[in-house]
N, C-alpha and C positions, 0 to 999 in steps of 0.2 A: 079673907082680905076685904077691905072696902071697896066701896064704888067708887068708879070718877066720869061723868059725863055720862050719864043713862047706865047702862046693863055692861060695860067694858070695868072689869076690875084692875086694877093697879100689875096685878101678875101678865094678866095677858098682853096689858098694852106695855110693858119693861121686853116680852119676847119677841111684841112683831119689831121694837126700835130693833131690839140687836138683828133684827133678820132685815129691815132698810139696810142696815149700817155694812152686811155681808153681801147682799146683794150688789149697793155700789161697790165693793170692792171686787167683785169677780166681776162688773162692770170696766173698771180699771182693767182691770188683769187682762182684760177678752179684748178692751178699744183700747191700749195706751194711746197717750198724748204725740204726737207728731214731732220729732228733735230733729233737728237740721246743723250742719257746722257750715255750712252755707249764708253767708251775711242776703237780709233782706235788699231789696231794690223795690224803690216807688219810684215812678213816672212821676214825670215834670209838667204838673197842671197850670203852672205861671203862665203859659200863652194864651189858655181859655179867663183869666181872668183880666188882662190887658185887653183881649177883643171885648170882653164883656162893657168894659168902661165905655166902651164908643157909644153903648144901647141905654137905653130905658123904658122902663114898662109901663103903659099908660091905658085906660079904660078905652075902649073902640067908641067914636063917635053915634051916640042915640043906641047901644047894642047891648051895652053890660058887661061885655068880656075884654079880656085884657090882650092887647094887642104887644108888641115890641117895636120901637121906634129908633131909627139913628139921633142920636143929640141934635143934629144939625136940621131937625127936622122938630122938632119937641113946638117952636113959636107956631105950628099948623094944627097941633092937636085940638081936636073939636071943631077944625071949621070944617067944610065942605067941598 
């Protein structure tokens, strides 16, 4: 048989795919997939995004780091 890629000849490397290809499959077999007839449910994240509107994020005065600010406060940022 030829070479392909250094010293692995074409025969050995056609037996290790089929032994990956076996392997995941008793991988299947030993973890199936999770089936539910059970309908999903997500939580309702719409109230952390209506508080979030009141805030905004702005660099801390002479510091580097980012602080959190109410809007009603944003015309102070940077003074003292």
């Amino acid at each position: 048989m030829g070479k392909i890629y250094g010293s692995m000849d074409v025969q050995n490397r056609t037996n290790r795919t089929e032994e990956i290809v076996a392997e995941g499959k008793a991988h299947r077999e030993k973890y199936p997939s999770f089936i539910s007839n059970k309908p999903i449910e997500y939580e309702d994240h719409s109230y952390k995004q209506e508080i979030s509107k009141q805030y905004t994020v702005a660099v801390a005065y002479n510091k580097g780091g980012y602080q959190v600010i109410p809007k009603t406060q944003i015309k102070h940022i940077g003074r003292k």
